[in-house]
Backbone as JSON Lines, residues from 0, in Angstrom:
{"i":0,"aa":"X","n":[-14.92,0.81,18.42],"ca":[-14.5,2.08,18.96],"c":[-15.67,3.06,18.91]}
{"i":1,"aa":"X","n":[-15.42,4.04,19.44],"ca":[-16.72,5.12,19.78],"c":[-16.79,5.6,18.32]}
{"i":2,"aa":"X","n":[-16.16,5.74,17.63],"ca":[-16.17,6.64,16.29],"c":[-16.54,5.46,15.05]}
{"i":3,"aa":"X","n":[-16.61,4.36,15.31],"ca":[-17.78,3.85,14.72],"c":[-16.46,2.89,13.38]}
{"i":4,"aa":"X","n":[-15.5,3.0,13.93],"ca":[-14.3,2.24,12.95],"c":[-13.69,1.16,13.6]}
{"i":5,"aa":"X","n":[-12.92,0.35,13.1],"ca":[-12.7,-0.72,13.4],"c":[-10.91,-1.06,13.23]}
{"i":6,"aa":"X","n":[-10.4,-1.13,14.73],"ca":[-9.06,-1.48,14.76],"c":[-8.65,-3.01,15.39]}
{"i":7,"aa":"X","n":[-7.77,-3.79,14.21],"ca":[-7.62,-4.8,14.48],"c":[-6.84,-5.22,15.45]}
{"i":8,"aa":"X","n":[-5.34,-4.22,15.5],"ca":[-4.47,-4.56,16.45],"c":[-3.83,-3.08,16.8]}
{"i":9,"aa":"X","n":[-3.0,-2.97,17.5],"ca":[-2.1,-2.05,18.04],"c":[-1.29,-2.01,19.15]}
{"i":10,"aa":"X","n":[-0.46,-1.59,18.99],"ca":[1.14,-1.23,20.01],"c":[0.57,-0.07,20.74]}
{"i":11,"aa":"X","n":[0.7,-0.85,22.31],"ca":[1.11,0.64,23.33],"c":[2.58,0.3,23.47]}
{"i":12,"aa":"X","n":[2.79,1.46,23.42],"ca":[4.06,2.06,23.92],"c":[4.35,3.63,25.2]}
{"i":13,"aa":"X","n":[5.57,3.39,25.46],"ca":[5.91,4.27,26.67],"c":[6.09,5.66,25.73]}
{"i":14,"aa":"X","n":[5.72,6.51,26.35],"ca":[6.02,7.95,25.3],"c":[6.31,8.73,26.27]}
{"i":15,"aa":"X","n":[7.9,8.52,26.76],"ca":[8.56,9.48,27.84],"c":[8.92,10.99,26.85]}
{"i":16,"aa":"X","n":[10.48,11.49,27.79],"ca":[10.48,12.58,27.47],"c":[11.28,12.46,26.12]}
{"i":17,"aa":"X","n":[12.24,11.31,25.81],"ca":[12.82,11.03,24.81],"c":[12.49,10.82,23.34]}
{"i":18,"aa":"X","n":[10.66,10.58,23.47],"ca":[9.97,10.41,22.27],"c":[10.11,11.44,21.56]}
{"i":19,"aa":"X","n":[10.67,12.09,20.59],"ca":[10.15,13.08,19.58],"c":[8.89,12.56,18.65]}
{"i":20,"aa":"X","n":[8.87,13.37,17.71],"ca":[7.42,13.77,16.91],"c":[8.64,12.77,15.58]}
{"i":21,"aa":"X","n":[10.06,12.55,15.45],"ca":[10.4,11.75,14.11],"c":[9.87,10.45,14.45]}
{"i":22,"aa":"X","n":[10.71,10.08,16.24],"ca":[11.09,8.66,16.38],"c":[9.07,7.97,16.48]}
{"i":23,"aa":"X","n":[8.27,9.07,17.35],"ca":[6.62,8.98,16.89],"c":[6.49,8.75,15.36]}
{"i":24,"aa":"X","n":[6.84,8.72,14.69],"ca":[6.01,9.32,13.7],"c":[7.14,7.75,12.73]}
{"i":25,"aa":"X","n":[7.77,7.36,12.99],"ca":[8.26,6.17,12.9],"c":[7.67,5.15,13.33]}
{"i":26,"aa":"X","n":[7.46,5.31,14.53],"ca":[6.63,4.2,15.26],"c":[5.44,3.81,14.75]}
{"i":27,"aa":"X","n":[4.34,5.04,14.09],"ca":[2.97,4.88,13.49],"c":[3.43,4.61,11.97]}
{"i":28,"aa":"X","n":[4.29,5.12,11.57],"ca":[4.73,4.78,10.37],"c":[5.24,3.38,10.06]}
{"i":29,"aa":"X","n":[5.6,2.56,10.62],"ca":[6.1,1.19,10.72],"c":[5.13,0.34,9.81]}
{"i":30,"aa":"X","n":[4.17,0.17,10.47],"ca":[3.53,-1.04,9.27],"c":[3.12,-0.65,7.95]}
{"i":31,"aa":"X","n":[3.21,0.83,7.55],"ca":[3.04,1.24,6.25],"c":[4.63,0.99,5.64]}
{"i":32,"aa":"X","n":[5.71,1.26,6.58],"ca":[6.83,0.89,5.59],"c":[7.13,-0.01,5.91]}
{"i":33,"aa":"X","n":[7.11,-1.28,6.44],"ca":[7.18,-2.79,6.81],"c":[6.49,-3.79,5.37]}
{"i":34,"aa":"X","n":[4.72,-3.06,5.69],"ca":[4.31,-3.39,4.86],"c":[3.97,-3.41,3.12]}
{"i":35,"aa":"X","n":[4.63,-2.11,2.72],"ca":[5.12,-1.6,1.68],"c":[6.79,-2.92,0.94]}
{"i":36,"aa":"X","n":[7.31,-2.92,2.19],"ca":[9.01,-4.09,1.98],"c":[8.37,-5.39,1.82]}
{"i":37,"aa":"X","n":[7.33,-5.65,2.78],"ca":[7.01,-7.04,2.62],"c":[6.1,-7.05,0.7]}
{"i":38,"aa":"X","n":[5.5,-6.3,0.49],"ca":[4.94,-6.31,-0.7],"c":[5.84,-5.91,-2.24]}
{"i":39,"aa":"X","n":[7.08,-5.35,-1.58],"ca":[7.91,-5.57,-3.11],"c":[8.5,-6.92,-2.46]}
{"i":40,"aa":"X","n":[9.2,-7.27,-1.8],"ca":[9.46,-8.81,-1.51],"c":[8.96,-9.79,-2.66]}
{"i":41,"aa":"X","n":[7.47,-9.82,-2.1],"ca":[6.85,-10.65,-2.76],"c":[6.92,-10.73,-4.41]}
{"i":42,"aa":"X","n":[6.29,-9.19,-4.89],"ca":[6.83,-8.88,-5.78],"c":[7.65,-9.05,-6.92]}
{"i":43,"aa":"X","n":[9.14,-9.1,-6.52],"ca":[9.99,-9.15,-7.15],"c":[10.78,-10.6,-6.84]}
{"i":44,"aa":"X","n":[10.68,-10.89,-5.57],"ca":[11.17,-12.36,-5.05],"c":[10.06,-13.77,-6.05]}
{"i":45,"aa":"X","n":[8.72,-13.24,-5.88],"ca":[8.16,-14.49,-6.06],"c":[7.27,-14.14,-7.58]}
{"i":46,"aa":"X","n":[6.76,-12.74,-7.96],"ca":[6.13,-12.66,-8.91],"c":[7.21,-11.97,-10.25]}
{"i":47,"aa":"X","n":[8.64,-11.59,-9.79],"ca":[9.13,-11.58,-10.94],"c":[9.1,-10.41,-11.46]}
{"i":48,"aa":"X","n":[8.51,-9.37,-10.9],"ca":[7.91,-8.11,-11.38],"c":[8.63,-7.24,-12.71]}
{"i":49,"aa":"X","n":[10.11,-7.2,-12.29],"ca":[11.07,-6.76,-12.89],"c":[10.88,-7.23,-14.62]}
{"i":50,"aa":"X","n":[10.71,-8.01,-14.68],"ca":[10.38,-8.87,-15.94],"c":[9.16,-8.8,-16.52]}
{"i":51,"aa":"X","n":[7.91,-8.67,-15.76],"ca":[6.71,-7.6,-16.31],"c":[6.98,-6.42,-17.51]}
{"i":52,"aa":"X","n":[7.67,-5.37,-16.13],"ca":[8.14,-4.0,-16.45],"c":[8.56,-4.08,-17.57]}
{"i":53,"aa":"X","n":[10.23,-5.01,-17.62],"ca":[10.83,-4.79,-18.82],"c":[9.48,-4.92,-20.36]}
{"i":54,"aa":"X","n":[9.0,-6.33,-19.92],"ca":[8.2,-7.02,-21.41],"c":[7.0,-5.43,-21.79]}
{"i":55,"aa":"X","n":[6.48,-4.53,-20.41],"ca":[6.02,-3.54,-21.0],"c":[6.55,-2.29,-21.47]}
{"i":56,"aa":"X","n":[7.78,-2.58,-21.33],"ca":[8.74,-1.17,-21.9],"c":[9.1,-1.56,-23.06]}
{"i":57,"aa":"X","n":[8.84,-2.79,-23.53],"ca":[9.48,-3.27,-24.97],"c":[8.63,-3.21,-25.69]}
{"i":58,"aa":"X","n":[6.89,-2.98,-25.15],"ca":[6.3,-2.5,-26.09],"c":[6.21,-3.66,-27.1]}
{"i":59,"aa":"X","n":[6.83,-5.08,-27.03],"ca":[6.28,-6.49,-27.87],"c":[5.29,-7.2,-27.43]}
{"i":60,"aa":"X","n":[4.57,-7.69,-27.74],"ca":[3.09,-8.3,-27.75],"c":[3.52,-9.44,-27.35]}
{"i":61,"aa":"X","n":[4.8,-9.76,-27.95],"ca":[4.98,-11.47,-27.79],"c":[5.73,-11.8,-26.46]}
{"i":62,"aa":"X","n":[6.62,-10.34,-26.17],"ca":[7.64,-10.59,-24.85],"c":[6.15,-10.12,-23.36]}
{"i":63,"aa":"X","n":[5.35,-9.16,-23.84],"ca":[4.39,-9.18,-22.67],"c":[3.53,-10.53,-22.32]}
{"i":64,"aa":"X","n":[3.17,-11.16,-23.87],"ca":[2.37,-12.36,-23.51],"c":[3.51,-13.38,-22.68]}
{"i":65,"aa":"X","n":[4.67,-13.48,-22.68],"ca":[5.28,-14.59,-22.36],"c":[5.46,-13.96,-20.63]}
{"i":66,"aa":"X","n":[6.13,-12.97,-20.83],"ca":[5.83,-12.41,-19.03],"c":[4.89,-12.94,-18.25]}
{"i":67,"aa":"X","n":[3.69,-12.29,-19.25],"ca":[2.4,-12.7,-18.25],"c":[2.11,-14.29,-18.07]}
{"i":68,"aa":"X","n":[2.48,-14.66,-18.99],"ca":[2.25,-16.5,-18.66],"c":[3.02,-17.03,-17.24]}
{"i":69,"aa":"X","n":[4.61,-16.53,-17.32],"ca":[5.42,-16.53,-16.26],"c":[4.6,-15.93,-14.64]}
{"i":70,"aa":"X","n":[4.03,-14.92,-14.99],"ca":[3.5,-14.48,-13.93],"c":[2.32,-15.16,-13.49]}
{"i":71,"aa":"X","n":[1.45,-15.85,-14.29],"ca":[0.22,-16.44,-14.12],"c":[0.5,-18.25,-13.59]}
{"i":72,"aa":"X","n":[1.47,-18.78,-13.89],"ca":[2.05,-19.85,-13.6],"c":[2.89,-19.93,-12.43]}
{"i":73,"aa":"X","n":[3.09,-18.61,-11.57],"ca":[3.41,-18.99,-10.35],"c":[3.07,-20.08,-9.05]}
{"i":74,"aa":"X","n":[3.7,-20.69,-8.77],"ca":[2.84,-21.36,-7.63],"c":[2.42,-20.95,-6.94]}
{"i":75,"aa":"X","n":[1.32,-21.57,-6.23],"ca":[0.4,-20.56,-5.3],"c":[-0.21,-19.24,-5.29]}
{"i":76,"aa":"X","n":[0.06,-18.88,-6.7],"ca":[-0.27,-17.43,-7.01],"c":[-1.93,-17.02,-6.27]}
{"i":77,"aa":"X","n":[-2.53,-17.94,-6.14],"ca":[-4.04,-17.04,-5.34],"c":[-3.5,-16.99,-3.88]}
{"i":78,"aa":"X","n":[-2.26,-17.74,-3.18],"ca":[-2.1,-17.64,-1.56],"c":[-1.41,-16.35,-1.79]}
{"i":79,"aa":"X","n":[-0.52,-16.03,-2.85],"ca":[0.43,-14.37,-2.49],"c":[-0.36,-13.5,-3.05]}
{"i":80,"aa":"X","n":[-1.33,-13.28,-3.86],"ca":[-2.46,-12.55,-4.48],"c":[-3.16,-12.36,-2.8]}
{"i":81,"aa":"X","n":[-3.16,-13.4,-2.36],"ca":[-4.27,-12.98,-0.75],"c":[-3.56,-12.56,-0.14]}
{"i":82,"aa":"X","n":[-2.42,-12.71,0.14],"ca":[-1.44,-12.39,1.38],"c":[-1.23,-10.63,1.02]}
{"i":83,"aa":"X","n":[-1.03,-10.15,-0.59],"ca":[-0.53,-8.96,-1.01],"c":[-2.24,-8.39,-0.44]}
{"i":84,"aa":"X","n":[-3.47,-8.91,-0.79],"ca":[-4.52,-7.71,-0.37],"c":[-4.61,-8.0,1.14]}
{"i":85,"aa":"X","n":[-3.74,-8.73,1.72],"ca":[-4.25,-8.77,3.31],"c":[-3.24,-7.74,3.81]}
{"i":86,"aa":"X","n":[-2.17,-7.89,3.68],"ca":[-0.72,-6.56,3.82],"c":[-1.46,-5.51,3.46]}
{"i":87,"aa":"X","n":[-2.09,-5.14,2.25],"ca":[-1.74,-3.61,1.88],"c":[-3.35,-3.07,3.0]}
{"i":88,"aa":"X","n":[-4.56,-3.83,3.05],"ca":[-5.28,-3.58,3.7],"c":[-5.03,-3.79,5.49]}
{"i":89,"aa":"X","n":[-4.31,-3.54,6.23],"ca":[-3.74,-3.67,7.3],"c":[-2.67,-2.82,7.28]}
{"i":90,"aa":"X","n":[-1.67,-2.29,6.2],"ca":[-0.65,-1.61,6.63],"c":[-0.69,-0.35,6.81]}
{"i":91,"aa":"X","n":[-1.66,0.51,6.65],"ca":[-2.35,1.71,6.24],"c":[-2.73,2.02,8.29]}
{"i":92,"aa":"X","n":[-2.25,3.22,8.34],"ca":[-1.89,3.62,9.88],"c":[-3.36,4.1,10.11]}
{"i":93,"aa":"X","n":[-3.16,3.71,11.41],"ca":[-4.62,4.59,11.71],"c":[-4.61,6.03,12.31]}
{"i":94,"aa":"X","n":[-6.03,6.25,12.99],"ca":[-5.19,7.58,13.12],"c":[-4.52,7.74,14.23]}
{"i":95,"aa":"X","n":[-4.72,7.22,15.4],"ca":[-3.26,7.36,16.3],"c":[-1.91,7.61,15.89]}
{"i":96,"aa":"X","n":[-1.73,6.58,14.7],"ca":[-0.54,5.82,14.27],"c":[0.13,7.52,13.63]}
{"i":97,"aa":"X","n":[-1.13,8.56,13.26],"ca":[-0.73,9.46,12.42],"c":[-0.59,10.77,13.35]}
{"i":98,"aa":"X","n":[-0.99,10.46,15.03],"ca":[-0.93,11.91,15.6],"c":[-0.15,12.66,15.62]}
{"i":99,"aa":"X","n":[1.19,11.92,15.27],"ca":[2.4,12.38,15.26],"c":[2.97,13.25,13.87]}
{"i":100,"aa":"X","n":[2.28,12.9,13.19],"ca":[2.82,13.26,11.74],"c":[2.87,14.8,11.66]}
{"i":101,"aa":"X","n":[1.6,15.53,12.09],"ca":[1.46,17.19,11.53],"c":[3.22,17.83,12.5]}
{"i":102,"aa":"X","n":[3.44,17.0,13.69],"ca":[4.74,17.62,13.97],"c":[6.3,17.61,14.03]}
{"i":103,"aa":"X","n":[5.85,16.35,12.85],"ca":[7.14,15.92,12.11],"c":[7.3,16.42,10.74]}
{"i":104,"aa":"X","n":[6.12,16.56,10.19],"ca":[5.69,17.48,8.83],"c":[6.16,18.96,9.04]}
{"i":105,"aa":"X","n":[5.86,19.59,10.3],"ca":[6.56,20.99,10.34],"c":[7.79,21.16,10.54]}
{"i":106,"aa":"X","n":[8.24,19.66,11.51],"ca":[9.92,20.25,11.83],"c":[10.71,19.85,10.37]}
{"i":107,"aa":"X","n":[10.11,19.24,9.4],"ca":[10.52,18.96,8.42],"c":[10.4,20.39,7.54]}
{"i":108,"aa":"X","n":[9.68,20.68,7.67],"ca":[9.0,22.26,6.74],"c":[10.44,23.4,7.68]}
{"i":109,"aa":"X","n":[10.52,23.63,8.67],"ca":[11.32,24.14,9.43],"c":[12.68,24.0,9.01]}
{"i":110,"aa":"X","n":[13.27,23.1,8.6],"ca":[14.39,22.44,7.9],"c":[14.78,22.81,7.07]}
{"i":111,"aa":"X","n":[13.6,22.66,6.29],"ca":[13.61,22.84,4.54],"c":[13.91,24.62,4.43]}
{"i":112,"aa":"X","n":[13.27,25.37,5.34],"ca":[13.51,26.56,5.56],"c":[14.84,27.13,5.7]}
{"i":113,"aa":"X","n":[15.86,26.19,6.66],"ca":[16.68,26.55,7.15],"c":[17.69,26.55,6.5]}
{"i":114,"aa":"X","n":[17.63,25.44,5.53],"ca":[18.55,24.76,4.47],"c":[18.58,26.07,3.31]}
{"i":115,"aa":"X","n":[17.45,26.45,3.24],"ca":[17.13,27.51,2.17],"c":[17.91,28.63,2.65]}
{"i":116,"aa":"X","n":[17.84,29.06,3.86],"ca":[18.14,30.26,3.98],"c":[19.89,30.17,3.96]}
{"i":117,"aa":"X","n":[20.58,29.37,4.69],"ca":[21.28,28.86,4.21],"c":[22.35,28.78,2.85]}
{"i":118,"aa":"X","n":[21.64,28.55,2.17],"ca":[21.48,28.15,0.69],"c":[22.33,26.96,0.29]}
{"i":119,"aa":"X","n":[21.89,25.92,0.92],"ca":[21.88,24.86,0.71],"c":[21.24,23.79,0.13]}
{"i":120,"aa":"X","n":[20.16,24.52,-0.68],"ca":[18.56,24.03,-1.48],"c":[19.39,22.91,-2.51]}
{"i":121,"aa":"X","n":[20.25,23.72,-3.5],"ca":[20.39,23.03,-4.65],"c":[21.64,22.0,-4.18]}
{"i":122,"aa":"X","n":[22.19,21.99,-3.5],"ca":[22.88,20.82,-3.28],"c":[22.17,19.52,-2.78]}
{"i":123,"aa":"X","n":[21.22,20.05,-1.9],"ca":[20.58,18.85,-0.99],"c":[19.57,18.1,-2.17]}
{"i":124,"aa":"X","n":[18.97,19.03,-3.46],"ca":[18.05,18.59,-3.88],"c":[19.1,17.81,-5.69]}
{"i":125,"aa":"X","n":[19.98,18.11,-5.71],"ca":[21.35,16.94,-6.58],"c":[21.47,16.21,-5.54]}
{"i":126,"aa":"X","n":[21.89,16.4,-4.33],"ca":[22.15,14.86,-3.98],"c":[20.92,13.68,-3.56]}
{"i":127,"aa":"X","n":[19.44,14.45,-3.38],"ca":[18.65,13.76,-3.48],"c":[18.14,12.84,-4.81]}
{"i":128,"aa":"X","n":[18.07,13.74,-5.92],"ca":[17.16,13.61,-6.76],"c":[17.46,11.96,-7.15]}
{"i":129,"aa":"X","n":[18.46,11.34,-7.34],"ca":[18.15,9.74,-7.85],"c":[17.5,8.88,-6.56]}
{"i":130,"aa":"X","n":[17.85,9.07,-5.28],"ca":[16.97,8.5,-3.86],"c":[15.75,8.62,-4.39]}
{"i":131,"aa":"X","n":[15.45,10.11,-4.33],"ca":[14.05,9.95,-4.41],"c":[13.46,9.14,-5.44]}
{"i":132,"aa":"X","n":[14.29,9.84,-6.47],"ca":[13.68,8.81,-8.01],"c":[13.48,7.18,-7.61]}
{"i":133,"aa":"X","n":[14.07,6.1,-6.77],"ca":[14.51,5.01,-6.91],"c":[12.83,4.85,-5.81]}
{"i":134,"aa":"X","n":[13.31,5.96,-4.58],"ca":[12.06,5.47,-3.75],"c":[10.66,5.36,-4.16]}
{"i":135,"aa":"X","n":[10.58,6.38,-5.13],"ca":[9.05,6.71,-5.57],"c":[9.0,5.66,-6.79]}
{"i":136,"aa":"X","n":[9.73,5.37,-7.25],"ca":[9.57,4.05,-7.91],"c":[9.3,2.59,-7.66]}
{"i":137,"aa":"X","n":[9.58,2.27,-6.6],"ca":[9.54,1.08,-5.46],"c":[8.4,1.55,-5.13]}
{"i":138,"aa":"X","n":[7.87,2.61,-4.77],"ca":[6.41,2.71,-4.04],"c":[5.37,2.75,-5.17]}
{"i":139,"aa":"X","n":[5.63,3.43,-6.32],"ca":[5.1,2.95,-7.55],"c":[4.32,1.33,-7.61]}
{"i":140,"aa":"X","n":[5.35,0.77,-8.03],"ca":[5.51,-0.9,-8.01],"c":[4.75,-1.11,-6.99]}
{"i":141,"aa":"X","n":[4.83,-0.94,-5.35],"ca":[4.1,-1.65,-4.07],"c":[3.32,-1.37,-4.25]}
{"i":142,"aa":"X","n":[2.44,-0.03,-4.92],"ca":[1.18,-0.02,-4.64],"c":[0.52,-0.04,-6.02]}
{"i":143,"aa":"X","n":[1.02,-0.29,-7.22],"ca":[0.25,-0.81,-7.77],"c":[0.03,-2.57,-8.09]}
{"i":144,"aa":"X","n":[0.9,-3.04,-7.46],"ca":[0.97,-4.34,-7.15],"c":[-0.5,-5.07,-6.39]}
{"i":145,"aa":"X","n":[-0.25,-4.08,-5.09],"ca":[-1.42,-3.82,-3.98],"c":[-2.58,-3.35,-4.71]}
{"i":146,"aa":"X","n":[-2.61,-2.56,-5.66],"ca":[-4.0,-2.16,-6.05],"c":[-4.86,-3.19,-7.32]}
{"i":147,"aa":"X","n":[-3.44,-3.88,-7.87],"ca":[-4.19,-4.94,-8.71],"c":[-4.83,-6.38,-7.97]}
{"i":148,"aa":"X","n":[-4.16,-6.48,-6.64],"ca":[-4.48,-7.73,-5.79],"c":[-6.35,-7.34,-5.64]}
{"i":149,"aa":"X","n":[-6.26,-5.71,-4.94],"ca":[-7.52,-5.29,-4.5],"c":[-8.42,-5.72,-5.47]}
{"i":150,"aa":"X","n":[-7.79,-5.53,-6.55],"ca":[-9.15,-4.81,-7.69],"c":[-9.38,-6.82,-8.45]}
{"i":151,"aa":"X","n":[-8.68,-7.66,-7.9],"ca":[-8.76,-9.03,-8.5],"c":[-9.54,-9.65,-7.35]}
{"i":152,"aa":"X","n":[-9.56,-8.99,-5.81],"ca":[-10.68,-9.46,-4.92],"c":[-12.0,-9.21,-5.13]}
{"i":153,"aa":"X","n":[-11.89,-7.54,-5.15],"ca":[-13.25,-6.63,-6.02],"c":[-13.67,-7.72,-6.78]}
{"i":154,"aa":"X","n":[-12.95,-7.66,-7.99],"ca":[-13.59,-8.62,-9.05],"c":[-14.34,-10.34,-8.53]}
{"i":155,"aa":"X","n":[-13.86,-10.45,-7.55],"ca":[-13.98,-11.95,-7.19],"c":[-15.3,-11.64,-6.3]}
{"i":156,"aa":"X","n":[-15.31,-10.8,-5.33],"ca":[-16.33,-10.48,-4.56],"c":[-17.72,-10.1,-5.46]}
{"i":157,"aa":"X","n":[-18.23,-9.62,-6.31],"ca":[-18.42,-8.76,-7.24],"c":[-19.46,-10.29,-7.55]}
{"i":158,"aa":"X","n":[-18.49,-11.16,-8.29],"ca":[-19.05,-12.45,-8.98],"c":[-19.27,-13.15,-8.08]}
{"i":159,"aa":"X","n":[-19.37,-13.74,-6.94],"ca":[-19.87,-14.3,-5.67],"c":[-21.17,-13.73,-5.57]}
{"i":160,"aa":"X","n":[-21.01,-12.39,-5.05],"ca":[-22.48,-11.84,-4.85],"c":[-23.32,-11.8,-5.77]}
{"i":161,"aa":"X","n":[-22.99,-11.14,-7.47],"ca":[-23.59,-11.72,-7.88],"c":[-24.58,-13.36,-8.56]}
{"i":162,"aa":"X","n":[-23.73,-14.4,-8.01],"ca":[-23.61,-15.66,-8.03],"c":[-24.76,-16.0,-6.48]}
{"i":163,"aa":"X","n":[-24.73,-15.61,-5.67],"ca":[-25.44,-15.89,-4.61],"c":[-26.65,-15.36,-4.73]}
{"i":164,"aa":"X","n":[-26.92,-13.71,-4.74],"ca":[-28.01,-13.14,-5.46],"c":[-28.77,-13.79,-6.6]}
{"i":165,"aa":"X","n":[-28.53,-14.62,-7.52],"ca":[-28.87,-14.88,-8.47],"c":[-29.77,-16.09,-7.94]}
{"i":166,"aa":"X","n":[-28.91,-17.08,-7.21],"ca":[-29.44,-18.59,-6.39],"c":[-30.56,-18.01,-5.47]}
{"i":167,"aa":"X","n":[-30.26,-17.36,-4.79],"ca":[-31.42,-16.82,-3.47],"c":[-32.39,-15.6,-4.15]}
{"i":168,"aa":"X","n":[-32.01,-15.03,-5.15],"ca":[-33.18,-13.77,-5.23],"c":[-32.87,-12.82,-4.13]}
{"i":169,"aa":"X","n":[-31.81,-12.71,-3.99],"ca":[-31.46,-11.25,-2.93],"c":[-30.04,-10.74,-3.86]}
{"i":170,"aa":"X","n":[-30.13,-9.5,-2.89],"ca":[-28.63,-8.38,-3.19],"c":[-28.54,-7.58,-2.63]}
{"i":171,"aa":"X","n":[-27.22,-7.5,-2.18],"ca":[-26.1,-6.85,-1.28],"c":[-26.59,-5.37,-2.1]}
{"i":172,"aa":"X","n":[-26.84,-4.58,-0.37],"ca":[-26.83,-2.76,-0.56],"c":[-26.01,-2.53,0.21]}
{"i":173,"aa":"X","n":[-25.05,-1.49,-0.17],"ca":[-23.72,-1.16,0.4],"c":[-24.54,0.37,1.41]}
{"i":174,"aa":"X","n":[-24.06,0.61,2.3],"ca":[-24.82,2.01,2.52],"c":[-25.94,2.36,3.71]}
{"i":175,"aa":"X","n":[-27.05,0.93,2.88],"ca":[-28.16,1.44,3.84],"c":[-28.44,0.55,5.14]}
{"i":176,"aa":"X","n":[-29.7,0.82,5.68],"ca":[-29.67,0.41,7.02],"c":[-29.6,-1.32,7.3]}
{"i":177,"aa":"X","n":[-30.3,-1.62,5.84],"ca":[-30.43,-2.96,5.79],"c":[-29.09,-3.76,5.65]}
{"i":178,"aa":"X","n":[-28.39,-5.26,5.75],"ca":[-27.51,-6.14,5.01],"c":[-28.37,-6.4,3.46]}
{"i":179,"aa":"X","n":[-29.62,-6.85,3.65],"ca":[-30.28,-7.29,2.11],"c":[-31.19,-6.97,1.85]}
{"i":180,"aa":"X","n":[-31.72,-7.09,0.62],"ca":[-33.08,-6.7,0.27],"c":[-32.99,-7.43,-0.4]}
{"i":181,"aa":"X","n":[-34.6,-7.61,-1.01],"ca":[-35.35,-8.78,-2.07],"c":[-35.26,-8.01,-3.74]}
{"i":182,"aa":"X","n":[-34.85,-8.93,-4.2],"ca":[-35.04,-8.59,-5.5],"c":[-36.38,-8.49,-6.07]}
């Protein structure tokens, strides 16, 4: 692209008169919450997560070590370890995906106004408060799920390069004009 970034895929779509700035702003929003479902899926379907949590709320040494064995003995655990950093790096909107947002963010702000004046604040925000609690907890979990996959590629990438660098007498500069330089 002209701006010097890199898009792998994307949806055209028709954007008649029926499109609003929610059902937009859904549409760019999709593979962040697609991909967010597909990553507690995994999660909790195949890594058990729930059972993590508990062994670290119990605060026992012996119930975390046995968790983590459970978790480390998964099958295939390096194919859903790849699959979780390939989701969370792909589900993240670009900015098209986001043009929509600043005018779904206001009619939302507009709302929130209206409700207020209203005075409808404290009801809407009791009947929210466990939703939200449950959602921001699930997104909790997805993305630190997602951020330990990252940070176990990091780590893997990290020891490669250094492992290759070491054989050849070169190393990776992040930044400059070059791919390598000589040690």
């Amino acid at each position: 692209q002209a701006d010097g970034t890199l898009q792998l895929g994307y949806v055209e779509y028709y954007k008649g008169k029926n499109l609003g700035p929610i059902r937009e702003s859904l549409i760019g929003g999709a593979p962040l919450i697609v991909g967010t479902a597909v990553i507690l899926l995994i999660a909790f379907k195949i890594f058990s997560v729930t059972n993590l949590v508990t062994a670290v709320q119990s605060g026992s040494i012996d119930i975390l070590t046995f968790a983590l064995r459970d978790l480390f003995n998964t099958p295939y655990i390096l194919l859903w370890i790849y699959l979780i950093f390939a989701i969370s790096n792909a589900m993240l909107p670009s900015k098209s995906d986001r043009r929509a947002w600043p005018a779904f963010i206001i009619l939302m702000v507009v709302l929130a106004v209206v409700l207020y004046f209203l005075g409808l604040t404290d009801e809407l925000m009791q009947g929210l408060k466990r939703p939200a609690a449950t959602v921001f907890g699930y997104l909790g979990i997805a993305l630190s799920v997602a951020i330990g996959a990252n940070l176990f590629f990091m780590f893997c990438m990290v020891v490669v390069e250094w492992g290759i660098g070491r054989l050849k007498g070169i190393s990776v500069v992040y930044g400059a004009s070059g791919a390598s330089k000589s040690s």
